[in-house]
C-alpha positions, 0 to 999 in steps of 0.5 A: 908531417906533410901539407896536402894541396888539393889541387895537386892531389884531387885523390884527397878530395873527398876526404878534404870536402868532408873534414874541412866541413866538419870543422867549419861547416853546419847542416846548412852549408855543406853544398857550399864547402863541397862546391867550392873545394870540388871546383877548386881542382880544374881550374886556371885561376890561381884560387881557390886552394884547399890543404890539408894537414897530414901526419901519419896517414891522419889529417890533423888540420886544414886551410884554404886560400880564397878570394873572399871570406864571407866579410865586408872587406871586399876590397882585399884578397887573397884570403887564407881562411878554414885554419884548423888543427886538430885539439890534441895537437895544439901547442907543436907549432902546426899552425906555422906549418900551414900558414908558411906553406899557404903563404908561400903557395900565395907568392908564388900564385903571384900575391904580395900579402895575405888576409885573414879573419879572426876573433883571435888576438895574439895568436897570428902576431906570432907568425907576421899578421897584423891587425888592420880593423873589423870585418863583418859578416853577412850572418851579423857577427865581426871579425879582426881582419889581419894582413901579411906581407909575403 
């Protein structure tokens, strides 16, 4: 199992536009997931970062770590978004991986805390989020907006 930072390994960088868009993404915003990923590799600014999950040469899950998820909170950063493992290997606890190794790379970029936006309850908890109140997003829909010490 290995975690795959972007920017660290811009070899990845097409394979990262186009899973992390595959899971995430529609036939409107492609150009948004392939601009933001893109122009995270040269850049001084400690975000955005993109990771991938990595098991014997198979990408099973991603995350990104960004200033803003598409949410009223403004007021909050650094946000860790695009979470995603692949179905059929849920329940292995791979979601901690990318989340300690995102939290841990938020740290030492020099962040105190972590946000993130869910329509899960329950599931964050599990790894030191916790619930603050109700996001919004520009498209209509709301999100609970979670927060972690780090």
């Amino acid at each position: 199992m290995r975690v795959i930072e972007i920017r660290d390994n811009p070899e990845y960088l097409d394979k990262a536009i186009q899973y992390i868009y595959s899971k995430w993404g529609n036939v409107s915003n492609y150009l948004c997931y392939h601009d933001c990923i893109e122009h995270s590799i040269d850049v001084e600014s400690p975000l955005p970062r993109w990771f991938l999950l990595e098991h014997d040469g198979e990408i099973i899950g991603c995350a990104g770590l960004i200033i803003n998820d598409f949410i009223s909170r403004m007021d909050l950063s650094p946000w860790i978004s695009s979470i995603f493992i692949e179905e059929d290997r849920r329940g292995q606890n791979l979601g901690s991986i990318l989340l300690e190794h995102v939290k841990k790379d938020a740290k030492n970029a020099g962040f105190s805390k972590v946000y993130l936006a869910t329509t899960h309850v329950g599931y964050y908890e599990k790894f030191g989020f916790e619930f603050i109140g109700m996001g919004y997003h520009p498209w209509g829909d709301s999100s609970r907006v979670y927060k972690c010490e780090i």
